[in-house]
Every structure is written in C-alpha cells, then in structure tokens.
C-alpha positions, 0 to 999 in steps of 0.5 A: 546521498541526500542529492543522489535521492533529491535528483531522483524523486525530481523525475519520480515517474520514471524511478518508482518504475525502476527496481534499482532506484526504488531500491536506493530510495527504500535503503534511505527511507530505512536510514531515517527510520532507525535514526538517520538524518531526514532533511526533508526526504519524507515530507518530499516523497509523501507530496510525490505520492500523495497524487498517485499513491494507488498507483505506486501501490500497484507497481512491482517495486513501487508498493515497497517504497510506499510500504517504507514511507507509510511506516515513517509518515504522521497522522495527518499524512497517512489520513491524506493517503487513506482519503486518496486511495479510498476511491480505488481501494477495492481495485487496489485491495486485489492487485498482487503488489496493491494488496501488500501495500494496503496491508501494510497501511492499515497496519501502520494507520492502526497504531493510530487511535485517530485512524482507526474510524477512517479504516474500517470506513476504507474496507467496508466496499472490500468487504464483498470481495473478502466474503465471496473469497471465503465462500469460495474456500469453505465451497472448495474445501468443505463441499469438495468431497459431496460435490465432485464439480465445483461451478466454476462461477463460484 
C-alpha cells in the first residue's frame, strides 16, 4: 500500500484532482490516525501541499485530503499551512469546497494554544465578509415583513 500511495503523490497534480485517488490517499491518512504505520506518508504529503495548499483546499476532493492531514500534522506544520494560505484566506474562506477546509483547520489549529494568536490574526480580513452575510440575514428576515423589496445590493 505505502508504494501504491508513494507513486501517486509522485504525480499529486493530477490525483488531488481525481476522486478515486484522493479517496485512496484519504483511506491511508485514516489508517495513520487510528494507529497505523506512517512511513513518511504525512510528512510527504505536507511538502506536496504546503506550496499549494489554497488551491487544494478549493478542489472538490482536494479539501477532503487536506481536511485528513490537517488532523495528523504538528504544530509547526499547521503554522506553515496557516502562513501559506493566509494571503488568499478570504477568497478561500468563500469558496464552497475552501470554506470546509479552512473550518476545519482552525478547528484542528485550536486545540493548539501556540496557534490560537495565529488564527484569530488569519480571519481578521474575513471578518467584513462574516458581517455583511449577517447584515444580510438579520435584513432578509428581520426587515422582510416592513420592507416588501429587499435591495438586492444588500
């Protein structure tokens, strides 16, 4: 198995893409975290998507694996991850398959008290995003029944 998944983070471009790979690659990562023997994998796969890691995040099956290995990475290498995204985190943070990814990063960086600083640092540009979604609810719901036209700028 460890050859299967060696040979297909050598061409990881192309299978972060394919569902049935990712899948595999996912199923491994799984294997490691409930006691399974590593060999590397994690540290290989970290320094595959530690270049790119805001766009695996956006990919359909990509986000999954990331999702995988954020729960398995260390300290240090969650903080590389947080510094490599954080200047696209906004446009990450609203991409359908990005936003589960980085939900789940800040959930795995929590548990950290040596990232906690770090996170709050990593939304702080997504906050705008964050309040004008609320605006729009408490507008969409609230104002619904004394404003029959809701702008649709809003």
């Amino acid at each position: 198995m460890e050859n299967v998944v060696l040979a297909l983070l050598s061409d990881f471009e192309k299978n972060v893409e394919d569902q049935s790979n990712c899948r595999f690659i996912q199923n491994q990562l799984e294997e490691i975290k409930t006691g399974g023997k590593d060999n590397g994998i994690v540290q290989k796969l970290y320094e595959k998507i530690l270049q790119k890691a805001g766009k695996y995040m956006c990919l359909p099956f990509g986000n999954y694996l990331c999702q995988k290995l954020f729960e398995l990475l260390n300290e240090a290498q969650l903080h590389s991850i947080l510094k490599s995204i954080k200047p696209a985190i906004e446009k990450i943070s609203k991409d359908l398959y990005g936003t589960r990814s980085v939900q789940q990063l800040i959930k795995v960086s929590l548990a950290s008290n040596g990232l906690r600083s770090e996170i709050i640092g990593l939304l702080k540009p997504c906050l705008k995003h964050i309040v004008i979604v609320i605006l729009g609810l408490i507008v969409e719901y609230e104002w619904k029944p004394y404003c029959p036209v809701v702008p649709a700028s809003l």
